[in-house]
N, CA, C and O atoms as a Tripos MOL2 file, in Angstrom:
@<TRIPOS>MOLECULE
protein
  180   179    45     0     0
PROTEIN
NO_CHARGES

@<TRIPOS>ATOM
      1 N          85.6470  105.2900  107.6460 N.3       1 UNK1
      2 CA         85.1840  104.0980  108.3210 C.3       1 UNK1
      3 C          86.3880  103.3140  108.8400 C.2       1 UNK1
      4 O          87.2060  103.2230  107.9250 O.2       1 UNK1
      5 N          86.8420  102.6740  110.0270 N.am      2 UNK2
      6 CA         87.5930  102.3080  110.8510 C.3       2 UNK2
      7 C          87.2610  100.7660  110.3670 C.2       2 UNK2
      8 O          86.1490  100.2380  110.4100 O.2       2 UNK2
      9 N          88.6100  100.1080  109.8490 N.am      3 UNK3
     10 CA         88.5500   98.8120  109.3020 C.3       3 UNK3
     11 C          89.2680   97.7480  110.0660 C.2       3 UNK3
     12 O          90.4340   98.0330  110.3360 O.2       3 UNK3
     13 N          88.8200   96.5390  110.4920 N.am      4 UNK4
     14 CA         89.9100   95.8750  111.7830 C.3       4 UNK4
     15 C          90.3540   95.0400  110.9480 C.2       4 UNK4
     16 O          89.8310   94.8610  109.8480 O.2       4 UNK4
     17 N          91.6230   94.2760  111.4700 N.am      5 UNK5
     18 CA         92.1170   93.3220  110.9850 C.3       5 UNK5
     19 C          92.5380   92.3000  111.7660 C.2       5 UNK5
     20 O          93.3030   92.5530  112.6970 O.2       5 UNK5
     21 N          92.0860   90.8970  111.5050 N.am      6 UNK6
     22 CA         92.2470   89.7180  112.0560 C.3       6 UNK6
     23 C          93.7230   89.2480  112.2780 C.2       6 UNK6
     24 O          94.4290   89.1290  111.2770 O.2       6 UNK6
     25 N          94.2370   88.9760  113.4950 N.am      7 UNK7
     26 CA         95.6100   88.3060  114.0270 C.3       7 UNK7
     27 C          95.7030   86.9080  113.4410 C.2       7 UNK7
     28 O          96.8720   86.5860  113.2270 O.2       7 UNK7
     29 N          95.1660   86.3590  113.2500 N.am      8 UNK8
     30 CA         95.5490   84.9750  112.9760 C.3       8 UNK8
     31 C          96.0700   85.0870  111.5030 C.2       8 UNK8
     32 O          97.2420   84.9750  111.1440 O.2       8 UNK8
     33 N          94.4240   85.4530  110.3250 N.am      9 UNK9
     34 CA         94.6800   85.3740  109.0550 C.3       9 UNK9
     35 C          95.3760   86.5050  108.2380 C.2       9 UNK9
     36 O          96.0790   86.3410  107.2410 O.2       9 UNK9
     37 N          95.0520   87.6850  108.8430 N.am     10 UNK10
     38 CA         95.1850   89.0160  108.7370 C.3      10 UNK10
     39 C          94.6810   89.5820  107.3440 C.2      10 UNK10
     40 O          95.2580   90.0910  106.3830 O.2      10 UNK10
     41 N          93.5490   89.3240  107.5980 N.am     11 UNK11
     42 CA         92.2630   89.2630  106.2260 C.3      11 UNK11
     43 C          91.6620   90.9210  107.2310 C.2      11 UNK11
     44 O          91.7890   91.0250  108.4510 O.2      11 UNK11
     45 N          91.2370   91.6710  106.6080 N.am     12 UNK12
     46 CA         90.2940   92.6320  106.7650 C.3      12 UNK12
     47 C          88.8850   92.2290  107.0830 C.2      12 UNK12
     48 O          88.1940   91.3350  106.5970 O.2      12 UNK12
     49 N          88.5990   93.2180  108.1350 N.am     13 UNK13
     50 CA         87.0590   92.4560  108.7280 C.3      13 UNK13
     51 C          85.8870   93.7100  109.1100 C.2      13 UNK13
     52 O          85.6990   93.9140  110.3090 O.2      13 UNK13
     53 N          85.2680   94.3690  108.3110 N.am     14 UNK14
     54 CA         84.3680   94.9520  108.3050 C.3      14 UNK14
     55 C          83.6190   95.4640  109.8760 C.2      14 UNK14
     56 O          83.3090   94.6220  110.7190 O.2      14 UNK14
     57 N          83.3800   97.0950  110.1080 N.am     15 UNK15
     58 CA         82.7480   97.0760  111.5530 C.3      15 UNK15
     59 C          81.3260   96.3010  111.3470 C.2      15 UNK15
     60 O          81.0050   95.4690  112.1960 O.2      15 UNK15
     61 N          80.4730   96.5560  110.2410 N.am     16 UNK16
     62 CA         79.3290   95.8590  110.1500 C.3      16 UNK16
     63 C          79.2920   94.6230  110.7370 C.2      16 UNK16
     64 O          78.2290   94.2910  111.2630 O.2      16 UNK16
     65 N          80.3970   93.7270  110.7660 N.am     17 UNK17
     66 CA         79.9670   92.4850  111.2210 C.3      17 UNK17
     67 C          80.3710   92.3680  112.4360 C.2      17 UNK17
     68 O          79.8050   91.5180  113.1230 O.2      17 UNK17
     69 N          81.5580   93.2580  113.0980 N.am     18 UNK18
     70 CA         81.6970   92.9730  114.6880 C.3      18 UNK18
     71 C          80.4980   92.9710  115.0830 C.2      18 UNK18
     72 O          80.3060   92.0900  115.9210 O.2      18 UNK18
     73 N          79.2920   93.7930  114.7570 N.am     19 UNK19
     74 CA         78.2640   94.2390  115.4630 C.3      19 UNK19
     75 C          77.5380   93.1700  116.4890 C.2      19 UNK19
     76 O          77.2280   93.1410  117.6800 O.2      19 UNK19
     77 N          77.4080   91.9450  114.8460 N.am     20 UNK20
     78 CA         76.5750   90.8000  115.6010 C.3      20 UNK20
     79 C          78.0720   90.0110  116.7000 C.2      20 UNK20
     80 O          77.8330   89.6900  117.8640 O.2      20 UNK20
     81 N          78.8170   89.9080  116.3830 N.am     21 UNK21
     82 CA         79.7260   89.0440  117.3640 C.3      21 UNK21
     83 C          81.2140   89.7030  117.0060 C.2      21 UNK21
     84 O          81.5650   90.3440  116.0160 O.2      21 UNK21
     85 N          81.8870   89.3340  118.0900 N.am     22 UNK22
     86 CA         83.5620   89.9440  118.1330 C.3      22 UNK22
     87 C          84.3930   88.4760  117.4480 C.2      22 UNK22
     88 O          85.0580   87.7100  118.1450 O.2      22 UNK22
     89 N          84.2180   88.3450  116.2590 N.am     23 UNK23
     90 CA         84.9050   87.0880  115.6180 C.3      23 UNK23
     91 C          85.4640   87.0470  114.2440 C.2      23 UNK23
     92 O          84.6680   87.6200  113.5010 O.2      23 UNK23
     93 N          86.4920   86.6120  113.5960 N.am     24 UNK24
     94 CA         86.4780   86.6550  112.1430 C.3      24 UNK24
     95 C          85.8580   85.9410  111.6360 C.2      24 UNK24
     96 O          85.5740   84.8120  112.0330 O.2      24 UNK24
     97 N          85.4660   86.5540  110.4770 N.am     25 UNK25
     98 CA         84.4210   85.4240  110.3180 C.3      25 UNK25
     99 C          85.0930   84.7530  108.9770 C.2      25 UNK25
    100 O          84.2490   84.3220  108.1910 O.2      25 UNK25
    101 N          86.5560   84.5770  108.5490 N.am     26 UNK26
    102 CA         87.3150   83.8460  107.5140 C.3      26 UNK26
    103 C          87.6840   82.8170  108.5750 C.2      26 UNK26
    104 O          87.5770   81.6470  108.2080 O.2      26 UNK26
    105 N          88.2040   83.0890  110.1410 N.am     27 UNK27
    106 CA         88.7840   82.0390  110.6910 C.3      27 UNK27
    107 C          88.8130   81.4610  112.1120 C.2      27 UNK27
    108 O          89.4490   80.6510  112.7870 O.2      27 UNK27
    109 N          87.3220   82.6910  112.2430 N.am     28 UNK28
    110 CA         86.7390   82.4460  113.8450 C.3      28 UNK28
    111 C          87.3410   82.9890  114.7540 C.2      28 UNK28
    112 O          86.8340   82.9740  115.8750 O.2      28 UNK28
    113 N          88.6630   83.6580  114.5220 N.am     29 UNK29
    114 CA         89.6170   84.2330  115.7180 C.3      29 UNK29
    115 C          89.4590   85.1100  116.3590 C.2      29 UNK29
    116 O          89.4130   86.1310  115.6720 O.2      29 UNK29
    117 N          89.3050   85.3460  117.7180 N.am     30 UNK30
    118 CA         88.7820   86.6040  118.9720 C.3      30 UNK30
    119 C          89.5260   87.7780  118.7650 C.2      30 UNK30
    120 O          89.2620   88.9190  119.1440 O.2      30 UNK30
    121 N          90.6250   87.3080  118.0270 N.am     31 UNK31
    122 CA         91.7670   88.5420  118.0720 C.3      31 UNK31
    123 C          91.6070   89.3870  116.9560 C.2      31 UNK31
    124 O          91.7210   88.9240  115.8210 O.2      31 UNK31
    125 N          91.3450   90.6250  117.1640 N.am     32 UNK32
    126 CA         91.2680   91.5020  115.7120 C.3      32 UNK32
    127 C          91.8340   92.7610  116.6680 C.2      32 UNK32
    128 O          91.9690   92.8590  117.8870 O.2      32 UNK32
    129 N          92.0800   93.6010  115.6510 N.am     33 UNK33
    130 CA         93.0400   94.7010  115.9990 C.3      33 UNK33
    131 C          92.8870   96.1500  114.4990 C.2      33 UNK33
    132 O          92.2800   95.9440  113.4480 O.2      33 UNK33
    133 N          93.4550   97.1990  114.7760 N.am     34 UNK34
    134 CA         93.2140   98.4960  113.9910 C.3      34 UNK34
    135 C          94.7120   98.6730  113.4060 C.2      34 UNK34
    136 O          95.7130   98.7660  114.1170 O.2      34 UNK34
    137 N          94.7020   98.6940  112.4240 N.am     35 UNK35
    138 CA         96.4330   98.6690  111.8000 C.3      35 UNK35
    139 C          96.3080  100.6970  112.2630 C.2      35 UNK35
    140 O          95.3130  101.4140  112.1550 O.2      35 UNK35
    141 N          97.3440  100.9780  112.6290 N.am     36 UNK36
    142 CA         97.8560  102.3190  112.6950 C.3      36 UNK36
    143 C          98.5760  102.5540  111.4940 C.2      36 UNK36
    144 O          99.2140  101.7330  110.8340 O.2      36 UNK36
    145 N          98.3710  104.0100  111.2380 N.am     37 UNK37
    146 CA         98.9950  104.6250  110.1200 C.3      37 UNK37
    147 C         100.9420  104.8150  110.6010 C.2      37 UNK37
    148 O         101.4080  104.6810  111.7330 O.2      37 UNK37
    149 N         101.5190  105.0660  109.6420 N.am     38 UNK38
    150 CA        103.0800  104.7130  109.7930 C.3      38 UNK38
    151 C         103.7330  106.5010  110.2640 C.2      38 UNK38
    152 O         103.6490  107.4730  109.5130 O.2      38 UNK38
    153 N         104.2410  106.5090  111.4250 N.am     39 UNK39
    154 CA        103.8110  108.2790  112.2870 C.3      39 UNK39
    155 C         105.5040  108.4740  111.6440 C.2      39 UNK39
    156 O         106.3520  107.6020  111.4540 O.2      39 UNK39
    157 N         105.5550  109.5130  111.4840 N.am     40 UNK40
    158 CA        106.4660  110.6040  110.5580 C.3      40 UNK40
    159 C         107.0220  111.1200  111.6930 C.2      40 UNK40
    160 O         106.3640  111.4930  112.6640 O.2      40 UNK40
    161 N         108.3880  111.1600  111.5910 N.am     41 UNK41
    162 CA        109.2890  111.7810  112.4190 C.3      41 UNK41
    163 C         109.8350  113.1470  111.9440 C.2      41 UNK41
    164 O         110.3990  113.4850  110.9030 O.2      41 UNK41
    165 N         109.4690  113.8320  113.0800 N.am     42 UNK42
    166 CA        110.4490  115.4370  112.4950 C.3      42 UNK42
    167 C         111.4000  115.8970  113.6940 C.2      42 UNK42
    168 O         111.2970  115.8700  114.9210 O.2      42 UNK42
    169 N         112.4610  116.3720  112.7090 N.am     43 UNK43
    170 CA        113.2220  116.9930  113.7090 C.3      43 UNK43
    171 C         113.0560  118.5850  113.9630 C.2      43 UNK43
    172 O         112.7340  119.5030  113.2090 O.2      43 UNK43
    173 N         113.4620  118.5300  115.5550 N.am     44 UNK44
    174 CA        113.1070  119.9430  116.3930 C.3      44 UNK44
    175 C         114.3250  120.9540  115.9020 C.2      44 UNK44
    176 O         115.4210  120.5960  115.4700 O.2      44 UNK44
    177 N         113.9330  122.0660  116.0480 N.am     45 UNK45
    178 CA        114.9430  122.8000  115.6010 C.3      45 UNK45
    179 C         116.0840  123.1150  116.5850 C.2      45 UNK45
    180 O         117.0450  123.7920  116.2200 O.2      45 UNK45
@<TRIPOS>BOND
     1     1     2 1
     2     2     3 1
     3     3     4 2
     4     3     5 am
     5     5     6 1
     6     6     7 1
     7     7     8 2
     8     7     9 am
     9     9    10 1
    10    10    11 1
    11    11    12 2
    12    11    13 am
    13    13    14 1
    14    14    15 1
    15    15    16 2
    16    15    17 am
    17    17    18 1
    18    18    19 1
    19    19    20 2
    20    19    21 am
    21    21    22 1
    22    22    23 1
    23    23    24 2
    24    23    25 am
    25    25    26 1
    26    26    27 1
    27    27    28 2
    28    27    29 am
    29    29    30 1
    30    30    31 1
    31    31    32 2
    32    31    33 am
    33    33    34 1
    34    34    35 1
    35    35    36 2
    36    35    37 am
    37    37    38 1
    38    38    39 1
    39    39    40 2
    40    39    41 am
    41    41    42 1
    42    42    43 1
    43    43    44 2
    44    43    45 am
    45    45    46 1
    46    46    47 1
    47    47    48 2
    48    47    49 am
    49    49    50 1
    50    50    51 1
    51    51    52 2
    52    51    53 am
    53    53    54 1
    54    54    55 1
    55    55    56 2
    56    55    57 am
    57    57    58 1
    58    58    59 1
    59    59    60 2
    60    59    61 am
    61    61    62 1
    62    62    63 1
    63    63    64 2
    64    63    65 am
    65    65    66 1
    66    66    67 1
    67    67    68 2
    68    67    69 am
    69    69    70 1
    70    70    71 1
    71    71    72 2
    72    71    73 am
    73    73    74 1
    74    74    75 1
    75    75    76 2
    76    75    77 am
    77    77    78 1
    78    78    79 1
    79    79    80 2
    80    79    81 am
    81    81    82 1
    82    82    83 1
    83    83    84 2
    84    83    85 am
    85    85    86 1
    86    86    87 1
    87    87    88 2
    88    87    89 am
    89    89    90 1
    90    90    91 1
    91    91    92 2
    92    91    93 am
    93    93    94 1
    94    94    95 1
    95    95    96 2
    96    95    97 am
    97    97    98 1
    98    98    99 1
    99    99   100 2
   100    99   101 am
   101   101   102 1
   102   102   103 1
   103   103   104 2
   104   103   105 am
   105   105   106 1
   106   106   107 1
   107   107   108 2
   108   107   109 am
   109   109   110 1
   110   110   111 1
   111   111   112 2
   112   111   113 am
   113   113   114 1
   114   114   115 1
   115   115   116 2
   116   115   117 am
   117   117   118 1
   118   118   119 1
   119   119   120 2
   120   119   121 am
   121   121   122 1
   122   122   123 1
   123   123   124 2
   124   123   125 am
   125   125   126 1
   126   126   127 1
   127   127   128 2
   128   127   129 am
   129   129   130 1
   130   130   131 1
   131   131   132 2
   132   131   133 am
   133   133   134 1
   134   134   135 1
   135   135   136 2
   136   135   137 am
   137   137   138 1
   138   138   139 1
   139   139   140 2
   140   139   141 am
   141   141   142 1
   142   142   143 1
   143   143   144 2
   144   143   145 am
   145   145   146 1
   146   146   147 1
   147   147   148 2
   148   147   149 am
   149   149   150 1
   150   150   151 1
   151   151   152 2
   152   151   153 am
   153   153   154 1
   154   154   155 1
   155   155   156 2
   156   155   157 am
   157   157   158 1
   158   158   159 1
   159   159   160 2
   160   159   161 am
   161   161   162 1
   162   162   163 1
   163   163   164 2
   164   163   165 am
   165   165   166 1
   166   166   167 1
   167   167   168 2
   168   167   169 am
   169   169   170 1
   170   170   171 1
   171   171   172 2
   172   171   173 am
   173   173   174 1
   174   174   175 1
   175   175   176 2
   176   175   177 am
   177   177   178 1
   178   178   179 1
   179   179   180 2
@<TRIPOS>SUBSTRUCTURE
     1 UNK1         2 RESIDUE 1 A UNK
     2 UNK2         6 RESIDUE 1 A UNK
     3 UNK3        10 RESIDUE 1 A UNK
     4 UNK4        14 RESIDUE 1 A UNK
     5 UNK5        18 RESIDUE 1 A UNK
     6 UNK6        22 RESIDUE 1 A UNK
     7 UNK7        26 RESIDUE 1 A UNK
     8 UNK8        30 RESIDUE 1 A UNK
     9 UNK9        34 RESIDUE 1 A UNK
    10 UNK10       38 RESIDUE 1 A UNK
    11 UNK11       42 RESIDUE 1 A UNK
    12 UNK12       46 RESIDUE 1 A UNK
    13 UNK13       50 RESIDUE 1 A UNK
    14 UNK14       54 RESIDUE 1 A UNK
    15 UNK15       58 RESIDUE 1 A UNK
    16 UNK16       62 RESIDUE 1 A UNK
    17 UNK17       66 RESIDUE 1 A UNK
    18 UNK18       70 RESIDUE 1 A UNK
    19 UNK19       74 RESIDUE 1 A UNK
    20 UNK20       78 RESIDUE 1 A UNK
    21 UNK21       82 RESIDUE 1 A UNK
    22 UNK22       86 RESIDUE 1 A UNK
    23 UNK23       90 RESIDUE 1 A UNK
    24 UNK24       94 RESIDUE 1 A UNK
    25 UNK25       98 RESIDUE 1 A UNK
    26 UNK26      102 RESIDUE 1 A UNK
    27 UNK27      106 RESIDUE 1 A UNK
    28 UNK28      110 RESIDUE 1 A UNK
    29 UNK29      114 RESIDUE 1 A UNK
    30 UNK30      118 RESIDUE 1 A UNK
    31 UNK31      122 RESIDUE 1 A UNK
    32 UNK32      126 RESIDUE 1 A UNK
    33 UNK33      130 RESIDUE 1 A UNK
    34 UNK34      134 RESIDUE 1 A UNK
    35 UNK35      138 RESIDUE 1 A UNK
    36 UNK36      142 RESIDUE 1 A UNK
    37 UNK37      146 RESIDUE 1 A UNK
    38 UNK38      150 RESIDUE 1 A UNK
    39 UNK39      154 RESIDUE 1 A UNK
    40 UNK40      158 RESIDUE 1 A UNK
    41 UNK41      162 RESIDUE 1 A UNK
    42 UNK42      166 RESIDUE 1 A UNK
    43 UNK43      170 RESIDUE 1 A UNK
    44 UNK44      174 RESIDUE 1 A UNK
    45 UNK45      178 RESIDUE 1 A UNK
């Protein structure tokens, strides 16, 4: 399950609730976003 996280508070915000509106609902803020996983570097041979 794909979990967003709020810009302002940066509290975790459930897809269930984007559903009804695009808002946090700890601090009302429009801005939410998907944290990316941390990408691993390899070297070429």
């Amino acid at each position: 399950m794909v979990e967003y996280k709020c810009f302002s508070c940066n509290k975790k915000v459930s897809p269930d609730y984007l559903r009804k509106k695009v808002r946090c609902p700890y601090c009302g803020s429009k801005i939410l976003f998907k944290p990316r996983m941390v990408a691993t570097k390899i070297k070429s041979r």
